[in-house]
C-alpha positions as CSV (number, residue, x, y, z in Angstrom):
1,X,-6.0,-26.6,-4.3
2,X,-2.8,-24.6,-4.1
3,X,-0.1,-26.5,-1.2
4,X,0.4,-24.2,1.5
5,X,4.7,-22.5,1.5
6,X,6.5,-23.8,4.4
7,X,7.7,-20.3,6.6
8,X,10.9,-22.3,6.5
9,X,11.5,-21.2,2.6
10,X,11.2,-17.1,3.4
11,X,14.8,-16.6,4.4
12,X,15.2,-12.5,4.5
13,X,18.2,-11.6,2.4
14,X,20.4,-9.4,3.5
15,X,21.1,-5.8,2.2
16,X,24.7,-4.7,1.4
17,X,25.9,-2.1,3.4
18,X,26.2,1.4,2.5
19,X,29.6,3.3,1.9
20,X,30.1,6.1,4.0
21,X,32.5,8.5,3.2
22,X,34.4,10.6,5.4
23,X,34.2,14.3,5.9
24,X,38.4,14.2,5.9
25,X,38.0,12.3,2.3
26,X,35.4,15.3,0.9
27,X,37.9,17.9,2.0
28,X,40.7,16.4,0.6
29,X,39.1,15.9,-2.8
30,X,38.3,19.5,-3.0
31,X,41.8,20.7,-2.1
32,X,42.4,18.3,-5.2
33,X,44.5,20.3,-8.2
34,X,42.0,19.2,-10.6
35,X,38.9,20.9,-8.7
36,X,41.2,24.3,-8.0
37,X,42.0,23.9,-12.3
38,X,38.6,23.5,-12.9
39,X,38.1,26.8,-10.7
40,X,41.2,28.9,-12.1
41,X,39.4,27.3,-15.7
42,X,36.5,29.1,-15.2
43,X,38.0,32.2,-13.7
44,X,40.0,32.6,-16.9
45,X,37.2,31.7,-19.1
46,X,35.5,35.0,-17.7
47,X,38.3,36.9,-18.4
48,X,38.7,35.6,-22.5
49,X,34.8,36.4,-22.8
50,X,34.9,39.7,-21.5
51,X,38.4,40.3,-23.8
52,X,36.8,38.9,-26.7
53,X,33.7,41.2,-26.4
54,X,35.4,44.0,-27.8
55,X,36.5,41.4,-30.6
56,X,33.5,42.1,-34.2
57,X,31.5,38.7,-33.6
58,X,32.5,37.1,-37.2
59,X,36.9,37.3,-36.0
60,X,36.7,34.9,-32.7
61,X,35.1,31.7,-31.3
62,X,33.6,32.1,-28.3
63,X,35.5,30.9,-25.8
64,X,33.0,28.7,-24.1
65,X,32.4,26.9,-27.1
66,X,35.9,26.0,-27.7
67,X,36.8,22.0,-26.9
68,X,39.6,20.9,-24.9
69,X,41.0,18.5,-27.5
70,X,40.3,18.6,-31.6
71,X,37.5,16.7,-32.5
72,X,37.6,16.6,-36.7
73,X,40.8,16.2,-38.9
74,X,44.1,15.0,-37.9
75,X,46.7,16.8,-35.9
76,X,49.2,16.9,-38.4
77,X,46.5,18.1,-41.2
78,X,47.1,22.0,-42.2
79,X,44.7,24.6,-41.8
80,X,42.9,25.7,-44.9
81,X,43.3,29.4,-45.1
82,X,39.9,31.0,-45.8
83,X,40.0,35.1,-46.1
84,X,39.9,37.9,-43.1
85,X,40.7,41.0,-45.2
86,X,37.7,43.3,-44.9
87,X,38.7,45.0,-47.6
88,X,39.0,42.0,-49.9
89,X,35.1,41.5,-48.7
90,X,34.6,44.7,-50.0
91,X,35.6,44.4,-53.2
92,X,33.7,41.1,-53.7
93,X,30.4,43.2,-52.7
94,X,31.5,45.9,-55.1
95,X,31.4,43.3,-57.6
96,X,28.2,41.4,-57.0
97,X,26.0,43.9,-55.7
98,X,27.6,47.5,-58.2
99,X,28.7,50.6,-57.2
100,X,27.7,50.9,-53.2
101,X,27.4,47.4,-52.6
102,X,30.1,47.3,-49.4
103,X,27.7,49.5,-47.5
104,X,24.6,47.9,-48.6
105,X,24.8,45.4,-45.7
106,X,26.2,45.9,-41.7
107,X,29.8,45.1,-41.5
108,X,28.6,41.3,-39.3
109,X,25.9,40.4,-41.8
110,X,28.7,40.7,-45.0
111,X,30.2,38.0,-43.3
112,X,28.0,35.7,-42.1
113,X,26.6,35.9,-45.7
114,X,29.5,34.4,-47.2
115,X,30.0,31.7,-44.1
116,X,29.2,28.2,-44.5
117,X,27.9,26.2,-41.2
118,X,31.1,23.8,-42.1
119,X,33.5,26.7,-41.3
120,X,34.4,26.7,-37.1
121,X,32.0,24.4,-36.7
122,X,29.2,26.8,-37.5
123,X,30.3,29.0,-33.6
124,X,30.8,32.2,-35.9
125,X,27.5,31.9,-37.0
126,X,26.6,30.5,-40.9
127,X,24.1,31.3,-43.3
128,X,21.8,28.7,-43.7
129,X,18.4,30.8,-42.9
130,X,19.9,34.0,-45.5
131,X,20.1,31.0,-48.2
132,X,16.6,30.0,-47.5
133,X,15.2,33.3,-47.6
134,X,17.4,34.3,-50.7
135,X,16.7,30.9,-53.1
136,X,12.7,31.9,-52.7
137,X,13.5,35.3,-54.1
138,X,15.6,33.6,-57.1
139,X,12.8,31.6,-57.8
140,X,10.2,33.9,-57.7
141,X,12.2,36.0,-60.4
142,X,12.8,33.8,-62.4
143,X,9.3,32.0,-62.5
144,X,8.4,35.9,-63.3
145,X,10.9,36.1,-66.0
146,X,9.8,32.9,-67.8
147,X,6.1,34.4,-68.0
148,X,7.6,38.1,-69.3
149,X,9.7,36.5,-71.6
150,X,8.8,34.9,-75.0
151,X,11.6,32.2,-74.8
152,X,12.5,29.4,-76.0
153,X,10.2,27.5,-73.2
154,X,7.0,28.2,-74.2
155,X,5.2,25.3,-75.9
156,X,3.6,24.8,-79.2
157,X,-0.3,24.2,-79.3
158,X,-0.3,20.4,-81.3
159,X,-2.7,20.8,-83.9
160,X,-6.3,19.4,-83.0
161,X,-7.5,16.4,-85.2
162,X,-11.1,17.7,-84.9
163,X,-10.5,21.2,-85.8
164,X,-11.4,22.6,-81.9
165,X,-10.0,25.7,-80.8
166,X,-8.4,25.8,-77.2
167,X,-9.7,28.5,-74.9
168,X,-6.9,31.3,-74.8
169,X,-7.5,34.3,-72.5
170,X,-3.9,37.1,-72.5
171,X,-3.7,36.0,-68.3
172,X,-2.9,32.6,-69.7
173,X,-0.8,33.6,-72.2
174,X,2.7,31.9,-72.0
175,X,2.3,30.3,-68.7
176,X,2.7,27.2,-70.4
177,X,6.3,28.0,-70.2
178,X,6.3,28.4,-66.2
179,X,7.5,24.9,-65.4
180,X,10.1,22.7,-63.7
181,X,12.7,22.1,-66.0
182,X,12.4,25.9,-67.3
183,X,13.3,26.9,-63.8
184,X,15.8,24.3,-63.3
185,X,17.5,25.3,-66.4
186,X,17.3,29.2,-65.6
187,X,19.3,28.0,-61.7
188,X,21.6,25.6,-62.9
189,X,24.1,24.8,-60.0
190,X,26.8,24.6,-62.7
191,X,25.5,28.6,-64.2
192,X,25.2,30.0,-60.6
193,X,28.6,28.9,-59.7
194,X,30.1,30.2,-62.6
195,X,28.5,33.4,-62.3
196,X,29.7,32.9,-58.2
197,X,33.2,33.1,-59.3
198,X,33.2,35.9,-61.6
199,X,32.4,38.0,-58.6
200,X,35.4,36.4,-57.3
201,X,33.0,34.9,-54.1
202,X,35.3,32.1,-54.1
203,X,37.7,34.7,-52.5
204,X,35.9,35.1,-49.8
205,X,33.9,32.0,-49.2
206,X,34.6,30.9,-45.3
207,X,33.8,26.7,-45.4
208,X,36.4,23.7,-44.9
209,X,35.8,21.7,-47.7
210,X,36.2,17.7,-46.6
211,X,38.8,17.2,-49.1
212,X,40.8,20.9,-48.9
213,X,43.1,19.6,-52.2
214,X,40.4,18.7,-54.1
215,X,37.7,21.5,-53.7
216,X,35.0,20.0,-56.4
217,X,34.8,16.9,-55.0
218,X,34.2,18.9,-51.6
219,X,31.1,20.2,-53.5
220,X,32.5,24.3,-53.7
221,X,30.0,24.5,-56.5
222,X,27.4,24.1,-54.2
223,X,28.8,26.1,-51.6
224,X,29.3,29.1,-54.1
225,X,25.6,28.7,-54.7
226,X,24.3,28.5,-51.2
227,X,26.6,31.4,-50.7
228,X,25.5,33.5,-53.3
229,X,21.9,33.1,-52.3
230,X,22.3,33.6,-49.0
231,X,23.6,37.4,-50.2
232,X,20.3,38.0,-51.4
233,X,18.7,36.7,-48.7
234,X,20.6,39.3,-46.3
235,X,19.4,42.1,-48.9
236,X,15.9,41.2,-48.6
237,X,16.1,41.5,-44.5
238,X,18.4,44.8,-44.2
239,X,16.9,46.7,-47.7
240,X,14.2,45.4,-48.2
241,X,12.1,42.9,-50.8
242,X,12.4,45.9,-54.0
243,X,16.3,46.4,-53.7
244,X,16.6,42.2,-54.0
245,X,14.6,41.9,-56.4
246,X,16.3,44.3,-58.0
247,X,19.7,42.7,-57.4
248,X,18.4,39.2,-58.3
249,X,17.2,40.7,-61.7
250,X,20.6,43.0,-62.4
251,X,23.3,41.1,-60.9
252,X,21.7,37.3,-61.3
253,X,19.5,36.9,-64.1
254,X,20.4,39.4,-66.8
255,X,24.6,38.2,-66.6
256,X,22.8,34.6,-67.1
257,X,21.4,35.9,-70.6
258,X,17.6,36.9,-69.1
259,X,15.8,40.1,-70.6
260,X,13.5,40.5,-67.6
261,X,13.1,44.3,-66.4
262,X,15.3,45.3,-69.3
């Protein structure tokens, strides 16, 4: 049987009082000159957007994505120069792409093409979606030009101990040769970036690498590569699937000793 609780032990506690504040307090804090900065602020703010919309997308930040204080690097640490010569652009597309190739994409794809998501903290735009879209193209090539191609890939039938005959039908013939390591072989990160710099991307290339002194330890290969499918990619979307292919088979695959389409 449960002992009965004395009344004696309820003892009401007492709530703390509530803070009032003053109306003379509220209108002194918003005569304040941090609230009537924070209003000039955003004044001004209006004013830099609507100057900066005359301003191509790829040359400025937006000013409302711009921090107050610098968030990565050191004060001190210089500014790694990346290119803003249109011209410079042009020739790079001349290269890569052949006679044309500067007007063969809009003026603010050509640079978001060539624009990592490391460069401006990725507020002028980057081209991580044109990579994705431009690597499938690459590989669909060159799986297509390891079946066209009678290379050195294709695998040799072992001899059967029993003297049976595999089944062989010409749809199947040298698909053997469509595998992994053919393809990885064909898109070599060390080949692609090699062919990357011929066509001078390097140049152009907007990134910060992490270590600006010693680039391939900052991974520029990869970069290059990213880069260089991310021009394809932008093909595809404003040209259309033939001209990349195209492209991928001309400018890509045949400089890296491919036959396909010749």
């Amino acid at each position: 049987m449960a002992s009965e609780i004395p009344a004696q032990a309820f003892v009401a506690i007492p709530r703390p009082a509530r803070r009032r504040i003053s109306c003379s307090t509220v209108s002194v804090c918003s005569h304040t000159p941090a609230f009537s900065r924070a209003l000039s602020t955003s004044s001004d703010l209006e004013e830099l957007e609507s100057d900066a919309a005359a301003k191509p997308r790829w040359q400025y930040t937006p000013p409302a994505m711009k921090a107050p204080v610098r968030l990565r690097g050191y004060p001190g640490q210089p500014e790694f120069k990346v290119n803003s010569d249109p011209a410079t652009l042009d020739r790079f597309y001349v290269r890569m792409l052949g006679h044309g190739g500067d007007k063969m994409l809009s003026e603010e794809v050509k640079w978001q093409s060539v624009t990592h998501k490391s460069f401006d903290q990725g507020r002028r735009g980057f081209n991580d979606r044109l990579a994705f879209l431009g690597k499938q193209i690459v590989l669909l090539q060159v799986s297509l030009a390891l079946i066209q191609e009678n290379t050195a890939y294709s695998k040799k039938i072992p001899v059967d101990p029993y003297g049976r005959t595999p089944f062989q039908h010409p749809a199947l013939q040298r698909l053997d040769s469509l595998s992994t390591d053919a393809k990885n072989s064909m898109t070599d990160k060390k080949r692609l970036a090699t062919l990357a710099k011929q066509y001078g991307l390097q140049e152009v290339l907007r990134w910060l690498p992490k270590k600006p002194t010693h680039l391939a330890e900052s991974g520029i290969d990869v970069i290059l590569v990213h880069a260089m499918f991310a021009v394809v990619g932008a093909v595809a979307l404003e040209r259309g699937g033939l001209v990349a292919n195209q492209v991928v088979r001309d400018r890509i695959l045949k400089p890296l000793g491919s036959g396909v389409g010749m």
